[in-house]
C-alpha positions as CSV (number, residue, x, y, z in Angstrom):
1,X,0.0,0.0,0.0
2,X,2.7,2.4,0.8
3,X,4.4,2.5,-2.4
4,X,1.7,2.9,-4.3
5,X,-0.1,5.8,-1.9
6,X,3.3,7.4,-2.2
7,X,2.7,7.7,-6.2
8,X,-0.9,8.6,-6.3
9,X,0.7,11.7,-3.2
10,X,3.1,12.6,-6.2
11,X,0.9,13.0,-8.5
12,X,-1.4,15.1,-6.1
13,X,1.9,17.2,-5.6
14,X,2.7,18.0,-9.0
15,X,-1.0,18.8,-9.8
16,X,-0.2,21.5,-6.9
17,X,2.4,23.2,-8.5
18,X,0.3,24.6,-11.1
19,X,-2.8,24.5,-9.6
20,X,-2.6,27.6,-6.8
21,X,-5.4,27.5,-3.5
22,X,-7.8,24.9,-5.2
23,X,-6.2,22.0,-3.0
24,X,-10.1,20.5,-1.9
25,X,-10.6,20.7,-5.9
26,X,-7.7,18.4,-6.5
27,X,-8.2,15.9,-3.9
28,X,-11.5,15.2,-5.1
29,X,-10.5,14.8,-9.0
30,X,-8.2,12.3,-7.4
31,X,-10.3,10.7,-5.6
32,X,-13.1,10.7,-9.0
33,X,-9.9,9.2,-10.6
34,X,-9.4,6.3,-8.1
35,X,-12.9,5.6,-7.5
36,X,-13.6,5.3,-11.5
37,X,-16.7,7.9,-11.2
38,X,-17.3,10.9,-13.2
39,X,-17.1,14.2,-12.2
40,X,-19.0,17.5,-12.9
41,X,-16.7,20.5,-11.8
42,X,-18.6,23.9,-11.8
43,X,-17.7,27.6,-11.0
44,X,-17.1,30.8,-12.0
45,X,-15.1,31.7,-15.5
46,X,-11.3,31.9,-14.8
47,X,-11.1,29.3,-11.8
48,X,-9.1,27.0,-13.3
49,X,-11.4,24.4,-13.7
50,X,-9.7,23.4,-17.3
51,X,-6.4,23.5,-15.9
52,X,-6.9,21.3,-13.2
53,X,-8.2,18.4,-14.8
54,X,-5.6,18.9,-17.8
55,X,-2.8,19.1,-14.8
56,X,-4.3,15.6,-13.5
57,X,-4.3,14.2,-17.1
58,X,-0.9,15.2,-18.2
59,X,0.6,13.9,-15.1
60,X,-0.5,10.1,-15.8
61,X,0.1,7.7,-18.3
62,X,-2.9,8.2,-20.5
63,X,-5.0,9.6,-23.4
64,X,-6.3,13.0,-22.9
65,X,-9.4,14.3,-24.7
66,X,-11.2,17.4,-24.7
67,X,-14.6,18.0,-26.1
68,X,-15.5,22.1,-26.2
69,X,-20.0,21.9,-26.0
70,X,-21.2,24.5,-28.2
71,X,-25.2,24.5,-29.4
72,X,-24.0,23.3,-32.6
73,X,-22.5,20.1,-31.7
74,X,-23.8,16.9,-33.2
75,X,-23.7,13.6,-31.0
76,X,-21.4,12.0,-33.7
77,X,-19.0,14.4,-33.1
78,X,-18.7,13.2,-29.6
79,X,-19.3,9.4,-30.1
80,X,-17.6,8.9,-34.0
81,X,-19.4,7.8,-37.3
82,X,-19.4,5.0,-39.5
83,X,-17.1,6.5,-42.5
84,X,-17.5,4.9,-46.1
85,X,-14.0,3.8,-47.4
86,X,-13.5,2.5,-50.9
87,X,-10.8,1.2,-52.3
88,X,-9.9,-1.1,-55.1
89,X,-13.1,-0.9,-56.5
90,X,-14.8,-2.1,-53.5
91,X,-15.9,-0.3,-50.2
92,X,-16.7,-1.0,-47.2
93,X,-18.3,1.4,-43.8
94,X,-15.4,1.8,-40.8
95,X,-16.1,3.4,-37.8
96,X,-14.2,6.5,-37.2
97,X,-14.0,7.0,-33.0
98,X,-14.7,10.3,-31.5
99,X,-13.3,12.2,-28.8
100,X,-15.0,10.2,-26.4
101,X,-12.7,7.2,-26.6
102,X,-10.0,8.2,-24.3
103,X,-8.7,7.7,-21.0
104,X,-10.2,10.6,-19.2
105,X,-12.6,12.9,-21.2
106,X,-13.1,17.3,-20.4
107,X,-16.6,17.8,-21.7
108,X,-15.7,21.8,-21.6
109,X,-18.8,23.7,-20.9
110,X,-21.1,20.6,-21.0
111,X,-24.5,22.3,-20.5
112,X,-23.9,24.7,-23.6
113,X,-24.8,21.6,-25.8
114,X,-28.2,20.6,-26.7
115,X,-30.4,17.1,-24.9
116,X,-29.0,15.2,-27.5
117,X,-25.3,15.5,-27.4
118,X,-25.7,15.3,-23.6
119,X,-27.7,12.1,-24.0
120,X,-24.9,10.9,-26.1
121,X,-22.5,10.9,-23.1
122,X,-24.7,8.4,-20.8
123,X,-24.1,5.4,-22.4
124,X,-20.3,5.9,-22.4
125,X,-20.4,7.4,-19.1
126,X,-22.6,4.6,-17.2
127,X,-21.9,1.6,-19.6
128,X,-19.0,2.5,-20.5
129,X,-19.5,1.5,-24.4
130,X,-20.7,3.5,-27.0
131,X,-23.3,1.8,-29.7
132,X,-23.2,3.5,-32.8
133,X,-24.9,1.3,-36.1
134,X,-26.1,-1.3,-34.1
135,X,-22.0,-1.9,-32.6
136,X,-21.1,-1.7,-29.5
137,X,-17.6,0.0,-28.9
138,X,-16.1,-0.7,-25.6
139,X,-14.0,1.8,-24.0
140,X,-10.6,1.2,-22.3
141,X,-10.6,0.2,-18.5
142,X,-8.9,3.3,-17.9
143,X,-11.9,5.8,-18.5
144,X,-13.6,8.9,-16.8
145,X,-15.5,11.9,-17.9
146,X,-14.3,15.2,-16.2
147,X,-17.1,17.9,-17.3
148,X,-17.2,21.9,-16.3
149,X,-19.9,24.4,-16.4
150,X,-20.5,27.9,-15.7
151,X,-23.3,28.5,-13.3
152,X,-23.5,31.8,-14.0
153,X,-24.1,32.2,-17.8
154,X,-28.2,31.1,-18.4
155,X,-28.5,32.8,-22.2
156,X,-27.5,29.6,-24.9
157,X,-27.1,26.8,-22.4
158,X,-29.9,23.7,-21.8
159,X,-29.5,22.8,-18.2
160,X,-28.2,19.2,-17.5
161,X,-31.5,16.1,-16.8
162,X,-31.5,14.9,-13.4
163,X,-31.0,11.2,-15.7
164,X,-27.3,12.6,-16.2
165,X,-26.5,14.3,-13.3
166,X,-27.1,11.0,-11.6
167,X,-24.0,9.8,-13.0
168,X,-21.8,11.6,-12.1
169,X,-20.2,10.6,-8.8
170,X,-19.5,14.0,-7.4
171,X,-21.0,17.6,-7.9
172,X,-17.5,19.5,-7.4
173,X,-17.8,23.5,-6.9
174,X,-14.9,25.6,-7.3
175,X,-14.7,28.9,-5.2
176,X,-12.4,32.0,-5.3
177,X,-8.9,31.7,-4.0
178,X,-7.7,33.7,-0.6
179,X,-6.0,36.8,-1.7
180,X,-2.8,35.0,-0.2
181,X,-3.2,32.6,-3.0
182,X,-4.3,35.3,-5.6
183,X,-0.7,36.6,-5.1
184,X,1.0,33.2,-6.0
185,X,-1.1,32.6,-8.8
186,X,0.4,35.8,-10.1
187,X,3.6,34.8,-9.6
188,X,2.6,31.6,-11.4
189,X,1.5,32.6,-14.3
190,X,4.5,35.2,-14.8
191,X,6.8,32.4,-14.2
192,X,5.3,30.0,-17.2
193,X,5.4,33.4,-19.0
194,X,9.2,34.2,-18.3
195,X,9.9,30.5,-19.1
196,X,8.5,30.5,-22.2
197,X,10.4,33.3,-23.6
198,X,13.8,32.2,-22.4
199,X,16.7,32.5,-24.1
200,X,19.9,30.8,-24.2
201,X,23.1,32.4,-24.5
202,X,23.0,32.2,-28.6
203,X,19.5,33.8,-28.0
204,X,17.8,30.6,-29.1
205,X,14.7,29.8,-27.1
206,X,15.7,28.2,-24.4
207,X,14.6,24.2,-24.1
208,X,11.5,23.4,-22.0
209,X,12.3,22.3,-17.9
210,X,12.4,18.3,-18.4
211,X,9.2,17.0,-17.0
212,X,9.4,14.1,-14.5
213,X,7.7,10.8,-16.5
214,X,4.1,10.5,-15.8
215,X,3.1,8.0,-13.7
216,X,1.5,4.8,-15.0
217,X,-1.8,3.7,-15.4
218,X,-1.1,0.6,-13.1
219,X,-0.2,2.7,-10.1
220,X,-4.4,3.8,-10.4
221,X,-5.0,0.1,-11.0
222,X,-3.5,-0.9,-8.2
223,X,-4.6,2.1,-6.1
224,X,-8.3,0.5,-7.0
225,X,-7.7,-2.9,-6.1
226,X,-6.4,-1.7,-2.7
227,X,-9.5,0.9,-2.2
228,X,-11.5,-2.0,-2.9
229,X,-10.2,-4.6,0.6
230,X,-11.0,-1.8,3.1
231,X,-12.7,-2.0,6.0
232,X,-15.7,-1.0,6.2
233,X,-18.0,-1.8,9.6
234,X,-21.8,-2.3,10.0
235,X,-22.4,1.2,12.0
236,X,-20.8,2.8,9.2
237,X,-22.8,1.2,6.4
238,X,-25.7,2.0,8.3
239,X,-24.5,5.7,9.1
240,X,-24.4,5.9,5.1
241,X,-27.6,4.7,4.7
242,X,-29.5,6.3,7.1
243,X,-28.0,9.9,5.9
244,X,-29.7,8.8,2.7
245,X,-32.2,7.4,4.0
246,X,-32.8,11.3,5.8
247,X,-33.0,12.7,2.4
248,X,-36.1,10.6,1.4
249,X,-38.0,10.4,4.6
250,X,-37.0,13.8,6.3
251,X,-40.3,14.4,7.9
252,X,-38.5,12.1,10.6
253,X,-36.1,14.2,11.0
254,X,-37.2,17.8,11.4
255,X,-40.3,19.7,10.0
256,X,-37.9,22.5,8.4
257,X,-36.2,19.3,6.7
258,X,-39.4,18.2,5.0
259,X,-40.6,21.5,4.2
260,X,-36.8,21.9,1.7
261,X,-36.7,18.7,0.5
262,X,-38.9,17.5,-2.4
263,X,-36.8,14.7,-3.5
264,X,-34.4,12.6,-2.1
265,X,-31.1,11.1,-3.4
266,X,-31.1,8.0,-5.5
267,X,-29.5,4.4,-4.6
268,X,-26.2,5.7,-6.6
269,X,-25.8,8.0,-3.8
270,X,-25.1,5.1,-1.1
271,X,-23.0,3.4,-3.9
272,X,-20.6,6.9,-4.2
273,X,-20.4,7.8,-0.7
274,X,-19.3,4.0,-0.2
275,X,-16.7,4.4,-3.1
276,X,-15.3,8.1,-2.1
277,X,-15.3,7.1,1.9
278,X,-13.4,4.1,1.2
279,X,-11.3,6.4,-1.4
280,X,-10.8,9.3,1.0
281,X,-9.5,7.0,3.7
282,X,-7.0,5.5,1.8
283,X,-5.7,8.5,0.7
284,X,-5.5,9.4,4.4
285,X,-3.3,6.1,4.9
286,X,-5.9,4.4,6.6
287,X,-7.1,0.8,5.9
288,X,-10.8,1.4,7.1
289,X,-13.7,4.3,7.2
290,X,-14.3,6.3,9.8
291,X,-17.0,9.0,9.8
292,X,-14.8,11.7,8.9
293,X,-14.3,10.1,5.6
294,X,-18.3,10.1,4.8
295,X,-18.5,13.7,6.0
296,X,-15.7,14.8,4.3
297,X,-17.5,13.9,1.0
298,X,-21.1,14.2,1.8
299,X,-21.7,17.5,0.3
300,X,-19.7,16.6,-3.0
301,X,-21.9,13.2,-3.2
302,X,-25.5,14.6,-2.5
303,X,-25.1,18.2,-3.9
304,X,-26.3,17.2,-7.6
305,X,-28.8,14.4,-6.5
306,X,-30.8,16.7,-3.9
307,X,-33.9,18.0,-5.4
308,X,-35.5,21.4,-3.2
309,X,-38.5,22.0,-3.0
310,X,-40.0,25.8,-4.4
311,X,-40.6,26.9,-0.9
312,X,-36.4,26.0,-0.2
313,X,-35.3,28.3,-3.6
314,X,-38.1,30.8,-2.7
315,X,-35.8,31.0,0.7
316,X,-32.6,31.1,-1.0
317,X,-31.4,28.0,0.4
318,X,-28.6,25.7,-1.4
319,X,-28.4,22.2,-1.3
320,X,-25.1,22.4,0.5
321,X,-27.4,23.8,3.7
322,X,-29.8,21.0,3.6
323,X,-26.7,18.6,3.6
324,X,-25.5,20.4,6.4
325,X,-28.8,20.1,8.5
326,X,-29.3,16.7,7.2
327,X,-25.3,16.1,8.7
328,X,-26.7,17.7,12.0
329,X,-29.4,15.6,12.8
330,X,-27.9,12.4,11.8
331,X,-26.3,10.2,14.1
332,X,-23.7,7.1,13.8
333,X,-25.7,4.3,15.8
C-alpha cells in the first residue's frame, strides 16, 4: 500500500504546482480518478477548472481528450461515425472514434450543448461503451469523464436532466482563492510566461524544464484494487444509509427538513459515498472508514442528486445547507 499511496501523493503534488489554493478541488478529482466515477466540476469563468483536470491528465500515463459543448454540436462528433471507405473498387463502412474514446474525457462547458449531445455521453459514461450502427464499442478500463460548467451564464445553455447528473459521482464546486493565493497565482503565471520566452546564450529559445515521467496507469489500477479490501463496519454502512435514507424520509427528522426537500437522493448515492469514503480513507493512509471520511465527502456526493422543493429556492437555500442540517441531525448508531 505504501508505495503505491506514495505515487498517487506525487501525483497530487505535482497537480499543486500549477494549480494555486484549489487543494479541496484536487483531492477530489483524485479521488473521481481512483474511485472510477465521473465528475461535474462547476464555478465561475477563470477558476481554473480546465487546468486542473488537464494538470491531473498530463501527469498520468494516459489519453487525454477534450470535447468544447457548443449548441452546434452533433452527437457523432462526440461518439464517431461510420465512415464509407472504398478502395480497389470495393468499399466498405469503418467506424471512425470520436473524442469520447480516451482515457479521461473534459466535456468543456457541458450544459452549452443541446439534450442530445448530452444524451450521447450516458451510455459511455454509465456503460462504459458507446453503440453507434447497431455496434457496440467498448471503451478502455482506464476511462472517466471530467465535465465543467459555468453556473452563471443562463443565455444559450440547456440545463443538464436529473438522468445525467445522476451519473456523475461527485458535484465538485470551485470557489475563489484567498488573496494569499491570488498573489502566488500571479507569480505563477508570470513564471510560465518568463519560461516561455527564455533564451539561451546564442538567443535561441531556451529548451522546455524536463518533466518528470508521468506516472502509470497501473499505479491507479493498483490504487483501485487496494480501495476496494477496506474495512468497512456495519455502524458505518448503516451511518451511510440512514444519511440517505434522511433525504427521502425527512419528515422524521425535522419539520424545516421536509418542508426543503422534495426529492431525495437515488440508490447511486449510497453506492458513491461508499466508493469516495473508502477512497478518501486511503488517501489518508488508513485501511478502514471512519465517519470523517463520509462527511468529508457528503456534500460533493448529494449536492447534484438533492432535489429542493419551491418553498427552499423561494428561501434562497442551497443544497449544501440542507446537507448540512441533514449532517446535524444524523447520528452514527
Amino acid at each position: 500500500m505504501t508505495d503505491t499511496l506514495d505515487q498517487v501523493l506525487d501525483l497530487k503534488a505535482r497537480m499543486q504546482q500549477s494549480i494555486i489554493g484549489q487543494e479541496g478541488v484536487i483531492d477530489r478529482l483524485v479521488i473521481g480518478l481512483l474511485a472510477n466515477g465521473n465528475l461535474l466540476v462547476e464555478g465561475l469563468p477563470g477558476l481554473a477548472k480546465t487546468r486542473a483536470i488537464k494538470a491531473l491528465a498530463k501527469n498520468i500515463d494516459a489519453h487525454f481528450s477534450r470535447i468544447q459543448f457548443t449548441p452546434d454540436l452533433l452527437p457523432s462528433d462526440v461518439t464517431g461515425t461510420e465512415v464509407y471507405h472504398q478502395s480497389g473498387g470495393t468499399g466498405t463502412f469503418r467506424f471512425e472514434k470520436g473524442p469520447i474514446f480516451a482515457n479521461i474525457v473534459l466535456a468543456d462547458e457541458i450544459n452549452r450543448a443541446p439534450a442530445k449531445v448530452q444524451a450521447a455521453l450516458l451510455e459511455a459514461m454509465e456503460e462504459r461503451q458507446v453503440t453507434v450502427s447497431g455496434t457496440t464499442h467498448v471503451m478502455e478500463p482506464l476511462f472517466m469523464v471530467m465535465a465543467t460548467q459555468n453556473p452563471v451564464e443562463q443565455e444559450g445553455t440547456y440545463p443538464l436532466p436529473e438522468a445525467q447528473m445522476d451519473r456523475f459521482l461527485m458535484h465538485v464546486m470551485i470557489t475563489y482563492p484567498p488573496v494569499e493565493d491570488e498573489v502566488k497565482v500571479i507569480r505563477l503565471v508570470r513564471g510560465e510566461e518568463q519560461a516561455a520566452l527564455a533564451k539561451n546564450d546564442d538567443g535561441e529559445t531556451a529548451p522546455a524544464k524536463e518533466r518528470p515521467a508521468p506516472i502509470s496507469r497501473d499505479v491507479v489500477f493498483a490504487a483501485r484494487a487496494e480501495i476496494a479490501g477496506l474495512h468497512v463496519s456495519e455502524a458505518i454502512e448503516r451511518y451511510m444509509a440512514d444519511l440517505v435514507q434522511a433525504t427521502r424520509t425527512p419528515e422524521l427528522y425535522s419539520e424545516d427538513l421536509a418542508r426543503c426537500i422534495e426529492i431525495g437522493v437515488s440508490p447511486r448515492a449510497s453506492i458513491a459515498l461508499d466508493k469516495c469514503s473508502r477512497t478518501h480513507a486511503w488517501l489518508k493512509g488508513r485501511d478502514y472508514v471512519d465517519p470523517v471520511d463520509v462527511r468529508s465527502i457528503l456534500n460533493d456526493v448529494f449536492r447534484h442528486r438533492l432535489s429542493l422543493s419551491f418553498e427552499a429556492d423561494g428561501d434562497g437555500l442551497s443544497p449544501d445547507r440542507v446537507i448540512e442540517d441533514i449532517a446535524a441531525q444524523v447520528a452514527m448508531t
